[in-house]
C-alpha positions in Angstrom: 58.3 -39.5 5.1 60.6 -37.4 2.9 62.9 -40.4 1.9 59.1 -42.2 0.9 58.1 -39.3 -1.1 61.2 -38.8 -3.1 61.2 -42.7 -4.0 57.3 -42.5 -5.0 57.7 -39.4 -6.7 59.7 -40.5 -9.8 56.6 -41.2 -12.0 53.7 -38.7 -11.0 52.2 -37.8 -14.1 51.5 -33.7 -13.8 49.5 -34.0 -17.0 47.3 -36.6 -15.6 47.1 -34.3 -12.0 46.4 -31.3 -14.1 43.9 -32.4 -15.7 42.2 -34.0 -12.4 42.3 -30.3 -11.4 40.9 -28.5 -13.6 37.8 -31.1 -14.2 37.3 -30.9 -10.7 37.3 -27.0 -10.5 35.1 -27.0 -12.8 32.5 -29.5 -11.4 32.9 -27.8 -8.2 32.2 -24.2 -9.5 29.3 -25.1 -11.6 27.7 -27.1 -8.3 28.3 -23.7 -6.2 27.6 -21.2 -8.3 24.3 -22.9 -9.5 23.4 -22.9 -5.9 24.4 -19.5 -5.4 23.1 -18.1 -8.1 19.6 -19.7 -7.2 19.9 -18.3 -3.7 20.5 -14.7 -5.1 17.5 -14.7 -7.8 14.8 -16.7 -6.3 13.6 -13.3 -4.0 12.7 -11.4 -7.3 10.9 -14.7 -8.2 9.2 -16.2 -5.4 7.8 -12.6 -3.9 8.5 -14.2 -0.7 7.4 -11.6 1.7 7.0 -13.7 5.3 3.7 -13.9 5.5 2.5 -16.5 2.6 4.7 -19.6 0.5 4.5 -19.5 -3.0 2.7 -22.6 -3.1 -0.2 -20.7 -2.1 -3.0 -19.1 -4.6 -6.0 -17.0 -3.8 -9.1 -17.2 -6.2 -12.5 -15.9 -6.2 -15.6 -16.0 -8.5 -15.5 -13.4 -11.7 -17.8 -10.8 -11.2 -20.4 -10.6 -13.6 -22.9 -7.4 -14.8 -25.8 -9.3 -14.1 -24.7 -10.3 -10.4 -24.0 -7.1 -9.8 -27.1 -5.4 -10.6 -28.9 -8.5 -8.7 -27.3 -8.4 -6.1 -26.2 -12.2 -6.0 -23.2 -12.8 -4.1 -20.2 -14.6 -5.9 -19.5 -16.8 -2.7 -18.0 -20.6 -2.7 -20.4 -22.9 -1.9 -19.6 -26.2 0.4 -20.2 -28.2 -3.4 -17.4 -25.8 -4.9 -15.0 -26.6 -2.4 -15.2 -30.1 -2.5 -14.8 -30.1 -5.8 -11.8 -28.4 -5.4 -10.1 -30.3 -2.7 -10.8 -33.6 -4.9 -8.3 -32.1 -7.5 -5.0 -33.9 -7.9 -2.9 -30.5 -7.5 -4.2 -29.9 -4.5 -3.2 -30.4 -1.3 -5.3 -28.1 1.3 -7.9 -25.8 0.4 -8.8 -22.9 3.5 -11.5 -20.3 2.9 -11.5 -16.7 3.9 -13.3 -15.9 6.5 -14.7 -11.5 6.7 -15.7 -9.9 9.4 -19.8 -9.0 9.7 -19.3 -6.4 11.8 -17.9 -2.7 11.5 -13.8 -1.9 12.2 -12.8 1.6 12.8 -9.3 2.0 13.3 -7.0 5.6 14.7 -4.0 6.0 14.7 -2.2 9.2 17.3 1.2 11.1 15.6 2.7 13.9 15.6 0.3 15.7 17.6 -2.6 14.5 14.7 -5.0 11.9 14.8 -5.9 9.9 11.7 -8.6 7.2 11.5 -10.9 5.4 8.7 -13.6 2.5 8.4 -11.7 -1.1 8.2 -12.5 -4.0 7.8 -10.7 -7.4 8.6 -10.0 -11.2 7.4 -8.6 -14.1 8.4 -7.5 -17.6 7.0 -7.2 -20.4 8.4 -3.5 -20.3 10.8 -1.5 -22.8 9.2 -1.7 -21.1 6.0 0.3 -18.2 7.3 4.1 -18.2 7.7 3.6 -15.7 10.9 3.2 -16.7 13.8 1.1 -14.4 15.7 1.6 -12.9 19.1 0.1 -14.3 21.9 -1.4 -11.1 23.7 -5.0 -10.8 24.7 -4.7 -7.3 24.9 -3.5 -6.4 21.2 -4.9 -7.5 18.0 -2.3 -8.4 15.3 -2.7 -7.4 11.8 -1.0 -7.9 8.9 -1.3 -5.3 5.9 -1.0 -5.2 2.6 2.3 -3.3 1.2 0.4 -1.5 -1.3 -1.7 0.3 1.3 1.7 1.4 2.8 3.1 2.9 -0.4 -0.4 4.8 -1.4 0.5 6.4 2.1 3.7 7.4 1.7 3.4 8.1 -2.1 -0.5 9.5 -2.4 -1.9 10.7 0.8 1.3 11.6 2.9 3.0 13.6 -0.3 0.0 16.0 -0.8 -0.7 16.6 2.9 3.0 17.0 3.7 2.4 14.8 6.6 5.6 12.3 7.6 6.2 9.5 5.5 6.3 5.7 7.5 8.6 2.7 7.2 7.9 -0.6 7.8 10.0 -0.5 10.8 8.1 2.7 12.2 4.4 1.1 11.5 5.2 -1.7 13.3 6.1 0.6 16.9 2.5 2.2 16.4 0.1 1.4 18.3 -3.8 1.4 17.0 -7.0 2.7 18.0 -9.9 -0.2 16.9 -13.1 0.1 17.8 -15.5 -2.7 16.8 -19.3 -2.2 16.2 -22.0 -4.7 15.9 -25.4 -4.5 14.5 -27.1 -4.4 17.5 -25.2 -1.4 18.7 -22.6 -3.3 20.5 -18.8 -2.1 20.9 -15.5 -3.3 22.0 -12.6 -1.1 21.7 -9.4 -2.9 21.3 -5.2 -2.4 20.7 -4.2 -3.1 17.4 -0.7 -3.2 16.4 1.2 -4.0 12.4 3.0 -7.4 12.3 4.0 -7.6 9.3 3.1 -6.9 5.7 2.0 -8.9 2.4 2.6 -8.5 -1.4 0.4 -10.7 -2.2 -2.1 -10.7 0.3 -4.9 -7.8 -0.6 -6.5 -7.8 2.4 -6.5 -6.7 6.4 -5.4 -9.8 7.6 -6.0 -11.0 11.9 -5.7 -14.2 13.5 -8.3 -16.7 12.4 -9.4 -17.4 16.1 -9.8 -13.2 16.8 -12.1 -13.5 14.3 -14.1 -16.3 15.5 -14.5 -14.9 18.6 -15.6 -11.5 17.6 -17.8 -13.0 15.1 -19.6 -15.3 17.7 -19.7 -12.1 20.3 -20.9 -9.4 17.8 -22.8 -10.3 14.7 -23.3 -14.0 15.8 -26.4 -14.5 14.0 -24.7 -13.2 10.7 -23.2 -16.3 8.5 -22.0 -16.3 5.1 -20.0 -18.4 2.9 -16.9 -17.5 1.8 -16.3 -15.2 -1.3 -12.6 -16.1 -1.5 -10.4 -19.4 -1.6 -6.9 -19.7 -0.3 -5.4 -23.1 -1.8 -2.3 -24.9 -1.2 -1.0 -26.6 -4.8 1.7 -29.5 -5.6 3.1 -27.7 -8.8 2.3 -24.2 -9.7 3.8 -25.0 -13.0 1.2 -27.8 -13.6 -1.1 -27.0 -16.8 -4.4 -28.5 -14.9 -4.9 -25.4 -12.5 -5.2 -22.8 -15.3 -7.6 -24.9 -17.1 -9.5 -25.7 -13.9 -10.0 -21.9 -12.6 -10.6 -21.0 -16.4 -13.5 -23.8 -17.1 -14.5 -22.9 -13.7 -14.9 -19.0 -14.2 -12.7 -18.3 -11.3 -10.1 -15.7 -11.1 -6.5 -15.1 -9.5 -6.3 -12.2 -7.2 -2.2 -11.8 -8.3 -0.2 -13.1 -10.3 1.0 -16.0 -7.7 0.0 -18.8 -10.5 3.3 -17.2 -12.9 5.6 -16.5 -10.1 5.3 -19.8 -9.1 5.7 -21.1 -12.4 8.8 -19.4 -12.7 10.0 -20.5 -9.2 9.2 -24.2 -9.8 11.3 -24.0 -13.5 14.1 -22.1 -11.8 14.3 -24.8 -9.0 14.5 -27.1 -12.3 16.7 -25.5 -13.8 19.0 -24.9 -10.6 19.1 -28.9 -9.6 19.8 -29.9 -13.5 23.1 -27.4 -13.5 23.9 -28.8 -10.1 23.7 -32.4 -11.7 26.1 -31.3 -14.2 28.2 -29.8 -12.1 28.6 -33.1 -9.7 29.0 -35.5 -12.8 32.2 -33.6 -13.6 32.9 -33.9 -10.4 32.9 -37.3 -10.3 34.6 -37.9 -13.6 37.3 -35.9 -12.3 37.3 -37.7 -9.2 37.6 -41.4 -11.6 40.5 -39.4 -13.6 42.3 -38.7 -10.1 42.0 -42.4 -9.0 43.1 -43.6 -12.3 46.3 -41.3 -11.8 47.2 -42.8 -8.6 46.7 -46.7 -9.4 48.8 -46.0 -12.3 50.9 -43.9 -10.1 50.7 -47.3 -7.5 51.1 -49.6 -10.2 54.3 -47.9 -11.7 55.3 -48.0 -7.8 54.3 -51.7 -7.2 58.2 -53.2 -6.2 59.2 -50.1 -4.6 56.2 -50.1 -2.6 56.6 -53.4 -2.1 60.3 -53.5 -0.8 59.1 -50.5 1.5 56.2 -53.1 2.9 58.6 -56.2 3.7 61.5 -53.7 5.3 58.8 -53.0 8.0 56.7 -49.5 7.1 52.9 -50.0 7.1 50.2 -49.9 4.7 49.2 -46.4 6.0 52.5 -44.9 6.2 53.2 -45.8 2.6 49.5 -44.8 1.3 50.3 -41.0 3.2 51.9 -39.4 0.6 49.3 -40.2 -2.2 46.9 -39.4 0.0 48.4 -35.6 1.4 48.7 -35.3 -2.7 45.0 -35.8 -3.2 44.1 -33.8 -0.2 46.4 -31.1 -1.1 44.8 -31.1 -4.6 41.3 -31.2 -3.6 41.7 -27.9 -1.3 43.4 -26.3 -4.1 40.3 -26.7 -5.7 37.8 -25.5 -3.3 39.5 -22.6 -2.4 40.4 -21.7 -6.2 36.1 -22.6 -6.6 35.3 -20.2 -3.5 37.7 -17.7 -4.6 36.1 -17.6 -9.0 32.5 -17.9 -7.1 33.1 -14.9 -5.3 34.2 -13.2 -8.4 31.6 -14.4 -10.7 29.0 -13.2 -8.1 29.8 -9.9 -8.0 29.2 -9.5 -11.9 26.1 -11.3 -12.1 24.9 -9.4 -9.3 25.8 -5.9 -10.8 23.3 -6.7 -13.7 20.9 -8.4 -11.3 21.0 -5.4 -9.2 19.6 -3.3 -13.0 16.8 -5.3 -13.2 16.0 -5.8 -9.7 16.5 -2.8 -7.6 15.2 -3.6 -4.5 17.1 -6.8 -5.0 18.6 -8.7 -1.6 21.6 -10.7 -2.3 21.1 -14.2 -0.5 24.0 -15.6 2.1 26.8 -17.7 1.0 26.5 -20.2 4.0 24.5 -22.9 1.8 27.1 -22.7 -1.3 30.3 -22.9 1.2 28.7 -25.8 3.1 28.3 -27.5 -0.1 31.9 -26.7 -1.1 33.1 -27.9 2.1 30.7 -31.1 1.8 32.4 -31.7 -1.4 35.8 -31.7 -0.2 35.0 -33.3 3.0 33.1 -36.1 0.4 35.6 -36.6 -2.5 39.0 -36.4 0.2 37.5 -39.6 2.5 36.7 -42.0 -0.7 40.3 -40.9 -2.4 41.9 -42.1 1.7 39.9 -45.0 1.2 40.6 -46.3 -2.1 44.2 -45.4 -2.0 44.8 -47.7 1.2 42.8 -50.4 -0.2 45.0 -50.2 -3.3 48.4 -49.9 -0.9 46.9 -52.9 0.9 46.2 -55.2 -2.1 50.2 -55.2 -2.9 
């Protein structure tokens, strides 16, 4: 092996090498640190909380003057959402469902008891990311974060009473009493699942609510006064001008932060693009360096064929050169990713405080990928090249 080497090694071409490596550093680091970068930011743009994918939107009817001093209920007729569902942006369309009878919910702390009129929703199961606990004995409900933080921040502040974490909520258990029209009651376990920054409501499991529909208010119906729709493309101009012409309104802003998700995601897989173009250029400029590394080589390799070596022992050494090169590579790419990272982050961390830096499993699987990729078509092609001669 060593006698092979120091015969083949008369016309390696450093410049040639040296440039291989530093196109394919380059390609490499742009590939995984697009990726990262994407998996660091996309929390502060998504709002992914658990519960709800951005792809969701929630809208409901404008509230006029006039329907308010009428009374005339801004609900969604069966018309309305067919004409929704037969929009090309669409995909599902699920409709709010209230309850039409009377929550009361306690809770016990401390010594002190706390309680206050409720009132509950659901939608339909599949459009939320939860999946709820099977207990007949408890009622799941998910909360809105905003109701936590008027808590903690409002109510808890001036009445010195002990301010609650997500974590803590969620060990509580709840007092709920249910009260039809009729006079009927059912009193009932509730207990915090989870909470919602998008979703501005009390929100249970769509067949809970059936049930207690059908068992206490079951000759009360209505029609939905809220929408829960699953689109293609929040980015795509046709849903603002639909809710506009159709006097509808957005209960958040989930329309712009999945406009900004979607053009992130664009903007991540057209750096990534770039990044494995260079890649392969630099894996061309590599196997242009050994053919003409070959070529150069063509008696010598020759002479070391007819004396009795094999096309594999004499293709080794160029291929332990391109191996050794592309490791090089990804370990110099892992090692400039983690150091980029940490300064994009520190500004990242300014804007967004409550900021969680995403995992780097995805970006070193990709750089592994990569090497695992570009290493088996340079084994190939060199001892297809070796076996030509």
């Amino acid at each position: 092996m060593k006698l092979i080497w120091k015969l083949l090694r008369q016309h390696v071409s450093v410049g040639q090498l040296a440039g291989f490596f530093l196109a394919n550093l380059l390609g490499m680091l742009i590939v995984l640190l697009s990726v990262q970068f994407y998996e660091d930011i996309i929390p502060a743009f998504s709002g992914e909380d658990g519960v709800m994918k951005n792809t969701y939107i929630i809208l409901s009817k404008r509230i006029a003057a006039v329907s308010s001093l009428s009374g005339e209920a801004q609900t969604f007729t069966p018309s309305d959402v067919r004409d929704l569902e037969d929009q090309r942006f669409v995909r599902r369309v699920g409709a709010f469902t209230a309850s039409q009878y009377q929550v009361y919910g306690s809770i016990s702390m401390a010594g002190m008891s706390m309680g206050t009129d409720m009132f509950f929703e659901s939608v339909p199961d599949e459009f939320v990311d939860v999946k709820w606990p099977a207990s007949s004995s408890e009622v799941p409900i998910i909360l809105p974060k905003s109701y936590l933080a008027l808590y903690n921040f409002g109510f808890a502040q001036t009445k010195n009473l002990p301010k609650l974490s997500e974590g803590l909520i969620s060990l509580i258990q709840m007092d709920v009493r249910l009260r039809g029209e009729d006079g009927r009651e059912r009193q009932m376990k509730g207990r915090v699942v989870g909470f919602s920054t998008r979703l501005n409501t009390v929100l249970v499991p769509e067949t809970f609510m059936r049930r207690t529909n059908a068992e206490l208010a079951p000759a009360s119906a209505a029609e939905p006064t809220r929408l829960i729709v699953e689109v293609d493309n929040p980015a795509d101009d046709a849903i603002a001008r639909y809710i506009q012409e159709r006097g509808y309104e957005l209960e958040d802003n989930s329309l712009e932060a999945g406009r900004a998700t979607y053009f992130l995601k664009i903007v991540a897989a057209l750096v990534m693009a770039v990044g494995l173009l260079i890649s392969a250029l630099s894996f061309y400029i590599l196997m242009l360096s050994v053919f003409l590394l070959v070529q150069k080589n063509a008696e010598k390799l020759q002479n070391l064929l007819l004396i009795g070596y094999s096309p594999a022992h004499v293709a080794l050494p160029y291929q332990l050169l391109t191996i050794g090169l592309n490791a090089a590579v990804m370990v110099l790419a892992f090692g400039l990713l983690i150091w980029l990272r940490g300064l994009y982050l520190e500004r990242l961390w300014q804007m967004f405080p409550t900021l969680v830096e995403g995992r780097l499993n995805l970006a070193i699987l990709i750089g592994l990928a990569l090497f695992i990729l570009v290493s088996f078509f340079n084994i190939i092609a060199i001892r297809r090249k070796i076996k030509r001669l």
